[in-house]
N, C-alpha and C positions, 0 to 999 in steps of 0.2 A: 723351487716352483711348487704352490700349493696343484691340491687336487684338481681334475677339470669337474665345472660345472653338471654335469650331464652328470659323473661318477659320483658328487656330490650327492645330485639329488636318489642315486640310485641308493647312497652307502644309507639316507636318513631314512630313505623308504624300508632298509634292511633292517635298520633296527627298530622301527618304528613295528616293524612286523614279529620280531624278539622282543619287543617290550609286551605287544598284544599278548603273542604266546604263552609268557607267562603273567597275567591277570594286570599288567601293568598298565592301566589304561592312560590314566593319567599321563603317565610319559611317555607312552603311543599318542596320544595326540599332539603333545609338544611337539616331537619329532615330524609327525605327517604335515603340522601348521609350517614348522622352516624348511620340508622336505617342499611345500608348495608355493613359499615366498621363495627359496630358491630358483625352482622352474621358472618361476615368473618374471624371476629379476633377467632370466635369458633374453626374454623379447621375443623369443619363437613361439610358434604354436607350436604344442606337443600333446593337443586336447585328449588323448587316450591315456598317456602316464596324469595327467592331472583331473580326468576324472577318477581315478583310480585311487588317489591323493586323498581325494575330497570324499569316499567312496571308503576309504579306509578311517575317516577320520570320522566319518560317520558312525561306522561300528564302534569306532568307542563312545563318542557319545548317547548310542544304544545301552551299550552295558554300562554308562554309570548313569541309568534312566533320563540324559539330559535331550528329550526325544521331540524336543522344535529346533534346537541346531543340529540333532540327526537328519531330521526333515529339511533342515535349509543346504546343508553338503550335500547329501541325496539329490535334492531338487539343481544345484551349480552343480555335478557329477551327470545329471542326468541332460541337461541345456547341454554339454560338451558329447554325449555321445549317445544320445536317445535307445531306451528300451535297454540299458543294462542290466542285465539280471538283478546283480546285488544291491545297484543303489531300490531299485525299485519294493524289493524284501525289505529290504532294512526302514525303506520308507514307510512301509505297507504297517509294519510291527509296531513303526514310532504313532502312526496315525491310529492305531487299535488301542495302545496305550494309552492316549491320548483318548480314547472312545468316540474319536473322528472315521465311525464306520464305513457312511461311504464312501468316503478319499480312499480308506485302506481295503473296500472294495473295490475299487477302480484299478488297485496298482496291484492286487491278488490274481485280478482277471487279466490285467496286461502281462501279468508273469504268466501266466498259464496260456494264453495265447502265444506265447516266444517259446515255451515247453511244459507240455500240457502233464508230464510228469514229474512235477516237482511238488514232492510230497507238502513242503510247508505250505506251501501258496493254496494246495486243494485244503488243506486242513484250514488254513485263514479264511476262507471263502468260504466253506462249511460254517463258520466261526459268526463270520459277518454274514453271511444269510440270516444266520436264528437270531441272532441280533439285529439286524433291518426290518425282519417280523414283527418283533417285540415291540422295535421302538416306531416304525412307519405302519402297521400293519400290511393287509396283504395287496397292498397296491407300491410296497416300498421301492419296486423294480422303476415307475414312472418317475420319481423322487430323488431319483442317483444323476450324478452328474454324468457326461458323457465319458466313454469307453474309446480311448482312442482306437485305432484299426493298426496293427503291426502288421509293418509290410512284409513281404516275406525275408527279404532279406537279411533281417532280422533274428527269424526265427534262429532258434537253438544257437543265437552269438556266443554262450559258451563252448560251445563244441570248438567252434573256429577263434576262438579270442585268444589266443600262446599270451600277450601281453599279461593279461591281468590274470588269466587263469592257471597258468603253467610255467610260467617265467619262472617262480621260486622255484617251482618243484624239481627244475630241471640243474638249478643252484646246489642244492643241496639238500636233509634228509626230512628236515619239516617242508610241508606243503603251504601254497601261499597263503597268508597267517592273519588275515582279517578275520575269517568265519567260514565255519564249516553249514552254517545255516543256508537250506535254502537248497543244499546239493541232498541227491538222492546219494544216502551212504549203499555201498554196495555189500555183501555179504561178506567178500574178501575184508573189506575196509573194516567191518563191525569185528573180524574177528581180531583183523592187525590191533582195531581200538583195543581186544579185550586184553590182548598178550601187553601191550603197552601199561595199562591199567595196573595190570598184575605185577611188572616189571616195577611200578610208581611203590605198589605196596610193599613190595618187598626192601626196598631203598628206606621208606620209612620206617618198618623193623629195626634198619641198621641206622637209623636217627641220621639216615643223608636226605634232611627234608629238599632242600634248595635243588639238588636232583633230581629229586621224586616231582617236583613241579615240574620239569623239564618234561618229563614222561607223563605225565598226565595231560599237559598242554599237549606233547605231539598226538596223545591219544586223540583228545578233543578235534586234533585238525582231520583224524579220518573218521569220526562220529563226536557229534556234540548231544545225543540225546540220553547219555549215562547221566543219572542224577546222580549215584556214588562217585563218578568219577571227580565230579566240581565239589564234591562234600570232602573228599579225601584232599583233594590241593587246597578247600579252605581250611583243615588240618595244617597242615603245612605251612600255611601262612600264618595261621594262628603261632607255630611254635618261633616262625621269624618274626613273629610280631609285627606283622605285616596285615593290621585289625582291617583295615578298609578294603582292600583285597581280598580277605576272607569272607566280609560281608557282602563283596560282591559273588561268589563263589556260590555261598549260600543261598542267596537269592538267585539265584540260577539253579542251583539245585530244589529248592522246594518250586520254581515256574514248573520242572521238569515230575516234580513229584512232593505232591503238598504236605503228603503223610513223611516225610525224610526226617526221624527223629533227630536223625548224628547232623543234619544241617542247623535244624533248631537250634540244638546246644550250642552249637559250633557259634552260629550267628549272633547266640546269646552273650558266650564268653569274649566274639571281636566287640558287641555294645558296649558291654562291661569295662571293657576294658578303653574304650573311646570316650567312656563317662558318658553313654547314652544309657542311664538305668532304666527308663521309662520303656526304650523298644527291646531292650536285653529283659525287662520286666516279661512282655506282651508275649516273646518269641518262649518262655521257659511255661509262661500259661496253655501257649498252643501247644505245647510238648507234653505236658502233664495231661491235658485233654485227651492224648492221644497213649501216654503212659501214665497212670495217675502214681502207680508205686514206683520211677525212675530216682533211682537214692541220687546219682550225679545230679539231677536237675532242681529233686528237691534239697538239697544242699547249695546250690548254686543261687536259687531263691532267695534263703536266707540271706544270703550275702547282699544281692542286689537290694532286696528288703532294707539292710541297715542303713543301705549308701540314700536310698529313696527316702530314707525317717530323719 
């Protein structure tokens, strides 16, 4: 007798949250798409695991910039269980990306009205104010579309939400493994990240890259704002040769910090190496900008130089 349905959808969700974990987006989504054709082929409503579904599927297509079907899982994630913290962030992010200010004002201010301490949503709205100035000038507040009003009951749904917030955590030693974005990291957690981090480098020392991601992902689930730490796992992936991965890595590390030489490089050598010379070109300019005498980078050049002639 195969699996039951219910454990099905639980086992794809599991791994769909190990693929995230480590940088795997691509087969994070796979898994979350048949973890919610699954649920569905049930015939029940179960509209909280399948916002969750669509909610997780979302964040990966955040991290590989595909931010109008983040926006449209978000938006079905949000139709099942209104005022979700994460779908509404990750919405918030896709529509900023997108340079869709007001929409990502709207969903920065709805998160803030459900919990008025969450660091990204005040920095987004900080973000899209100087932005709504710029582009509407100073009447831009008349010009937004409406603000929905969160009931109270609502408020702070993470505190009381065990499903989507604490389920993993209470499984086992990674935390629920969409994103750590959006959560206020705590001081304990920043330091858990640093010992993690530490733990990652050290593992690469001894050339156990494929571990060292392990630990740098759980780092990331209790602080995602270490720019070395996403620089060190696209390390990592470079050495598994695992180029698309590492370029997403990198790209998270310079959002987190622009001046990141060892991303640059990093980023340059997954281009190089995917036969994109032109943006492995661009990334070894911005790095010499920033290091004019770096001998790896100007070595690196040359090469990409030959493959571009």
């Amino acid at each position: 007798m195969g699996p039951k349905l219910a454990d099905s959808v639980e086992a794809l969700r599991a791994a769909g949250n190990h693929s995230f974990r480590n940088g795997q987006f691509a087969e994070a989504t796979v898994l979350y798409s048949r973890a919610l054709r699954t649920l569905q082929a049930q015939g029940c409503s179960n509209p909280e695991e399948e916002s969750i579904l669509f909610s997780n599927r979302a964040a990966c297509h955040l991290k590989d910039g595909n931010c109008r079907d983040c926006i449209k899982d978000c938006t079905s994630a949000l139709a099942l269980i209104p005022f979700s913290m994460k779908p509404l962030l990750r919405r918030a992010s896709a529509y900023e990306a997108l340079e869709k200010y007001p929409l990502a004002y709207v969903d920065y201010k709805t998160v803030l009205q459900i919990d008025d301490s969450v660091a990204s949503a005040v920095e987004g709205l900080n973000r899209m104010t100087r932005a709504l100035m710029d582009l509407l000038g100073p009447e831009w507040r008349l010009k937004l579309p409406s603000i929905p009003l969160v009931p109270v009951t609502a408020q702070k749904r993470w505190d009381s939400s065990p499903l989507e917030y604490h389920k993993e955590n209470t499984k086992g030693k990674f935390r629920e493994a969409t994103t750590a974005k959006g959560r206020v990291s705590s001081a304990g957690d920043v330091e858990r990240a640093r010992i993690l981090k530490e733990e990652g480098n050290e593992l690469v020392k001894k050339g156990n890259h494929k571990k060292a991601i392990e630990k740098y992902s759980e780092s990331l689930s209790f602080s995602d704002m270490e720019s070395a730490t996403y620089s060190n796992r696209a390390l990592c992936h470079l050495a598994l040769k695992q180029y698309k991965e590492a370029v997403r890595d990198c790209t998270e590390a310079l959002r987190l910090d622009g001046k990141n030489v060892k991303a640059f490089y990093r980023r340059a050598q997954a281009y190089k190496a995917l036969k994109d010379y032109k943006s492995s070109f661009e990334d070894i300019n911005s790095l010499l900008q920033l290091e004019p005498r770096n001998g790896p980078a100007q070595k690196l050049q040359q090469e990409v130089n030959q493959s571009l002639n």
